[in-house]
C-alpha positions as CSV (number, residue, x, y, z in Angstrom):
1,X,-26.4,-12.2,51.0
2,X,-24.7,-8.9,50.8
3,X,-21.1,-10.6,50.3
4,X,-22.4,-13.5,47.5
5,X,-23.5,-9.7,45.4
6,X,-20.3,-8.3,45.8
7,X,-17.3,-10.6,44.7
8,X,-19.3,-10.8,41.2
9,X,-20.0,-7.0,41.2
10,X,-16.3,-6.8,41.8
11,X,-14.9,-9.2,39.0
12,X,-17.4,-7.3,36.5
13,X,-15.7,-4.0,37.5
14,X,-12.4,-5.2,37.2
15,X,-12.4,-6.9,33.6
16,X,-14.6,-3.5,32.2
17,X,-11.6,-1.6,33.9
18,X,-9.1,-4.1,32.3
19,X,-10.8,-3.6,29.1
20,X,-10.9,0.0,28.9
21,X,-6.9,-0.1,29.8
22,X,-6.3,-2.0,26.6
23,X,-5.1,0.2,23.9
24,X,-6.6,0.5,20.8
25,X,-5.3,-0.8,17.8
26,X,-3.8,2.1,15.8
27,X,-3.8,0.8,12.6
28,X,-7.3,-0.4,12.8
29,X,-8.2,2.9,14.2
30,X,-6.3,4.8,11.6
31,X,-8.6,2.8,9.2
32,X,-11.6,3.8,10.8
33,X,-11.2,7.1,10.6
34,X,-13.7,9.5,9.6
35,X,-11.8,11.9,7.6
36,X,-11.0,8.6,4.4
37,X,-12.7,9.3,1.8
38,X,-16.6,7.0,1.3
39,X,-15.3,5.6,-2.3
40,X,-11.9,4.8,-0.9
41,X,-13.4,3.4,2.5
42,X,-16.3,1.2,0.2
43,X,-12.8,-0.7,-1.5
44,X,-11.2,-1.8,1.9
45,X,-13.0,-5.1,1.2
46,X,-11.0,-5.7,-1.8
47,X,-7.5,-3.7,-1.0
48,X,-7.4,-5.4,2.6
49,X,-5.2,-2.7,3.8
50,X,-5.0,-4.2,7.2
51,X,-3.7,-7.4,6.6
52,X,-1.3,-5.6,3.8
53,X,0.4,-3.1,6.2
54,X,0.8,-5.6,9.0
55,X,2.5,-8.4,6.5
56,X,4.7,-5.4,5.2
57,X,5.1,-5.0,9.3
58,X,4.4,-0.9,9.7
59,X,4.8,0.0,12.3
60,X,3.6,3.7,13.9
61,X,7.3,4.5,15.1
62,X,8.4,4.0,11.5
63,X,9.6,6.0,8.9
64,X,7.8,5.2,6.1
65,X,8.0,6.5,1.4
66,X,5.3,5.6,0.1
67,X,6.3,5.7,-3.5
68,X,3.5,7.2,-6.3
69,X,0.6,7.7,-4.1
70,X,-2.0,8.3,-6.7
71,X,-5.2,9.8,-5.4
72,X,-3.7,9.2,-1.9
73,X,-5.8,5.8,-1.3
74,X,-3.0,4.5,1.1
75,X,-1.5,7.8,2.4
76,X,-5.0,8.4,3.7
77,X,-3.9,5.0,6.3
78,X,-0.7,6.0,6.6
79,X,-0.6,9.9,7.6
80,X,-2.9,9.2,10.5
81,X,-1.3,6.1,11.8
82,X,3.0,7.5,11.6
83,X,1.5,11.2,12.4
84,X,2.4,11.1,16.6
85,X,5.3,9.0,16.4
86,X,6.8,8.2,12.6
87,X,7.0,10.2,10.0
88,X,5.3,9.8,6.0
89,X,7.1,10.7,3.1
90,X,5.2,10.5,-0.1
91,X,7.0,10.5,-3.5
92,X,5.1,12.5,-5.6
93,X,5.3,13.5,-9.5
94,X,3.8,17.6,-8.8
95,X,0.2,16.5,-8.4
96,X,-2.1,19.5,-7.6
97,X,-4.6,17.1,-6.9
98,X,-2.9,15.2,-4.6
99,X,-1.4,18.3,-2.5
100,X,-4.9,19.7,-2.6
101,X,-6.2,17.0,-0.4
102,X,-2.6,17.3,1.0
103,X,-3.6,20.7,2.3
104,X,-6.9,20.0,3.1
105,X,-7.2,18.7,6.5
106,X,-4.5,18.4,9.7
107,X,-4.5,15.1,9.5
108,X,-1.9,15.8,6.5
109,X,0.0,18.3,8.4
110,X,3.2,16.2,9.1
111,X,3.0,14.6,5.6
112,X,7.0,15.5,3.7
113,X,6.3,15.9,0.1
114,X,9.5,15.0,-2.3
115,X,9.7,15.2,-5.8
116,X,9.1,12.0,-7.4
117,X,9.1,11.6,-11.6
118,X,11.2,8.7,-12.4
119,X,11.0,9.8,-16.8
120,X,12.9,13.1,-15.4
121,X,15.1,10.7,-12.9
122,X,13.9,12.8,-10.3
123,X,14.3,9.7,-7.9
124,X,15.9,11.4,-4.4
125,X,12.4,10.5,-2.6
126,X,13.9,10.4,1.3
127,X,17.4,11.0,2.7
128,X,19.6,8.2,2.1
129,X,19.4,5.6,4.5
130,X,16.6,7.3,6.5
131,X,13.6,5.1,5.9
132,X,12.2,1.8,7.7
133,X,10.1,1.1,5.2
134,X,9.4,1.7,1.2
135,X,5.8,1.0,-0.3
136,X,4.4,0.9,-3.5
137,X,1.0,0.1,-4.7
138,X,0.3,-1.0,-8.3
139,X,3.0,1.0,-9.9
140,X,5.4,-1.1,-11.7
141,X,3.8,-1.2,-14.6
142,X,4.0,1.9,-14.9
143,X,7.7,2.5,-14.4
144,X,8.4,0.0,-17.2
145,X,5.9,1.5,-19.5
146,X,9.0,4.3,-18.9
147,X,11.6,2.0,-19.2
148,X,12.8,2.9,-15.4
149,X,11.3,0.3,-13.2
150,X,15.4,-0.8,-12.5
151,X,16.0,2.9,-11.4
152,X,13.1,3.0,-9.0
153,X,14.1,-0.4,-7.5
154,X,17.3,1.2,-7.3
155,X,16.3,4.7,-5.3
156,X,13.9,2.7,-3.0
157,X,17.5,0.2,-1.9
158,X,19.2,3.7,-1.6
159,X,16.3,5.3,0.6
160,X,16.1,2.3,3.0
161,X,18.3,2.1,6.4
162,X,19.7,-1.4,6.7
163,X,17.4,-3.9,7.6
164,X,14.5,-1.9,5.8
165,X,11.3,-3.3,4.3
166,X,10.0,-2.7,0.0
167,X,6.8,-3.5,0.3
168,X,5.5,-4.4,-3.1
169,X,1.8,-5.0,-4.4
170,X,1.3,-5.4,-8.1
171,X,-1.1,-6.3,-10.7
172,X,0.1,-10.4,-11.4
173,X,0.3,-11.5,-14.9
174,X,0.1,-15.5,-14.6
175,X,3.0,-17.4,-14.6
176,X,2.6,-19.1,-18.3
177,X,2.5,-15.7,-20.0
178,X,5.3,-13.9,-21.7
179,X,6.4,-10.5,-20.1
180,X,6.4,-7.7,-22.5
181,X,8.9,-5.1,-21.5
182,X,6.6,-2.1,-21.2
183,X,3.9,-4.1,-19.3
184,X,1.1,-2.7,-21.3
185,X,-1.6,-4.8,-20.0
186,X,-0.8,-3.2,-16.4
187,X,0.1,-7.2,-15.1
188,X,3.7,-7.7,-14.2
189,X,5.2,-11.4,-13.6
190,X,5.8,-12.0,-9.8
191,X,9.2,-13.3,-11.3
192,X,9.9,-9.5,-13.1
193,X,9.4,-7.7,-10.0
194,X,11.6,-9.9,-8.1
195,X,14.3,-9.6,-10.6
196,X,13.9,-6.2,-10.3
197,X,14.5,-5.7,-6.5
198,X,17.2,-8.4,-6.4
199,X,19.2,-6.5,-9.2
200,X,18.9,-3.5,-6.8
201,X,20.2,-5.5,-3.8
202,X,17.1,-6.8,-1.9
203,X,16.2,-9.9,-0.6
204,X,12.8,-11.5,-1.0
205,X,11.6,-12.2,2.5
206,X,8.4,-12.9,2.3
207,X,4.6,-13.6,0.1
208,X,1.5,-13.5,0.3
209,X,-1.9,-14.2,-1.0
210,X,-3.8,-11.1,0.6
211,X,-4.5,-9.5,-2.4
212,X,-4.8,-12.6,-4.9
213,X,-8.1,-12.9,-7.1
214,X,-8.5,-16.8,-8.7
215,X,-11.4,-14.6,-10.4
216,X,-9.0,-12.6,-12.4
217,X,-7.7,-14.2,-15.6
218,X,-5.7,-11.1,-16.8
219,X,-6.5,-11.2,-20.3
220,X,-9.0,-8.2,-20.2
221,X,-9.3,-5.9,-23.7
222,X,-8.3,-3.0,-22.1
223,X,-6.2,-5.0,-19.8
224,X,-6.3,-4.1,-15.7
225,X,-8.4,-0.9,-16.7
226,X,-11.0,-3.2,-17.7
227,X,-11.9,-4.4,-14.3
228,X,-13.2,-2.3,-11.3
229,X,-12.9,0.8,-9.8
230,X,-11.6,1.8,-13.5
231,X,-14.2,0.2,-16.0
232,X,-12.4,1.2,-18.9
233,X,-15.6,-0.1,-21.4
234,X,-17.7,2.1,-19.2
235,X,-21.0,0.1,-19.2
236,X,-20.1,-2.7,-21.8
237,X,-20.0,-5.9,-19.9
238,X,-19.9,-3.9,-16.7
239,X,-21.4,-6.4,-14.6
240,X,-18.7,-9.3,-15.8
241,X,-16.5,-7.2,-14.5
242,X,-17.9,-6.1,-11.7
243,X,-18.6,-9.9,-10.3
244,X,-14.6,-10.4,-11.4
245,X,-13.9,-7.6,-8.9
246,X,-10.5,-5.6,-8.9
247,X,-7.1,-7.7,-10.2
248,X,-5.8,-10.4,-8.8
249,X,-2.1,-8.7,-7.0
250,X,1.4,-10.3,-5.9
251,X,2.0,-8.8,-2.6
252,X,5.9,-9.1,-2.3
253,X,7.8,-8.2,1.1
254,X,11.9,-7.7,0.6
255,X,14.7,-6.6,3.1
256,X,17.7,-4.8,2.6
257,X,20.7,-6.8,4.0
């Protein structure tokens, strides 16, 4: 009787000893973690910054710019998960906002900070050749609204080490409408920013459909703003908007030769 118990006994105690040996995923946990901000955390849904950072292929050994962090949506991920072994540089235009949450907690404390303001080509935003990877999320629009999307293209190329990974995500303006230069709607053709990077010397590698919205038509009146978290008409057709969900983004993976 005594030996039917134990080889069962045994086999449970080896696979919960097995499983506690596994190691834990550090980009999941990274996301998990309790110091992200509740608003930011509530948006993972629709962001899917998971399946983003491992198409883009982040690793935690890498060196990483993340290029115009914003409120620091992403740079919340990133610090935690490159802190032990990588290193997070975040290209910055002087935000006291930003270095205020910067500042605010440890889990920042091995964050580099480099001045980032592509209208004052301020554009050195890591050593030359030093990075694994570049990101950006949602900002070309913005650097062609200042006529210096080519530049940016340009410092990423010049930041990477051969070999390196842009990672772009963008708001997509459908293939059947006309780009206007300035990008004043906030959607960029998945054709523009691939000119873009190619002009700088990257090759596309890879895309994806992470981040696509079939609910997003991109013809908003107040353009991406319209739609969620932004709600630029404030309560007017807010729930439209809000069943539309955030915009429907390229997510674009090139390589420097």
């Amino acid at each position: 009787m005594n030996a039917w118990f134990t080889a069962p006994l045994a086999l449970v105690v080896v696979v919960a000893v097995a499983a506690q040996a596994q190691p834990a995923d550090p980009l999941k946990a990274a996301i998990a973690a309790d110091h992200r901000t509740v608003g930011n955390v509530a948006r993972d849904a629709a962001r899917h910054p998971y399946e983003t950072l491992s198409f883009f292929g982040i690793k935690p050994t890498d060196t990483v710019v993340e290029l115009a962090p914003g409120a620091g949506w992403y740079t919340e991920i990133l610090a935690p998960y490159l802190r032990d072994a990588g290193q997070l540089y975040v290209a910055d235009g002087g935000s006291a906002r930003f270095k205020a949450k910067m500042d605010a907690s440890s889990v920042y404390g091995k964050v580099r900070i480099t001045a980032f303001d592509a209208s004052k080509d301020q554009l050195d935003i890591a050593p030359a050749g030093s990075a694994d990877a570049v990101l950006t999320f949602r900002n070309v629009h913005n650097w062609m609204a200042a006529g210096k999307a080519q530049e940016v293209f340009n410092a990423a190329f010049k930041a990477l080490k051969p070999g390196g990974v842009l990672g772009v995500e963008e708001h997509r303006l459908p293939a059947s409408r006309p780009q206007e230069a300035q990008a004043p709607s906030g959607y960029v053709l998945e054709a523009t920013v691939i000119k873009f990077a190619e002009a700088a010397g990257f090759k596309l590698a890879a895309r994806s459909e992470i981040n696509a919205n079939p609910k997003d038509t991109a013809d908003h009146p107040r353009g991406v703003w319209t739609l969620p978290p932004t709600y630029a008409l404030k309560d007017q057709d807010r729930a439209k908007y809000q069943a539309i969900g955030e915009s429907d983004r390229m997510t674009l993976k090139f390589v420097k030769p």
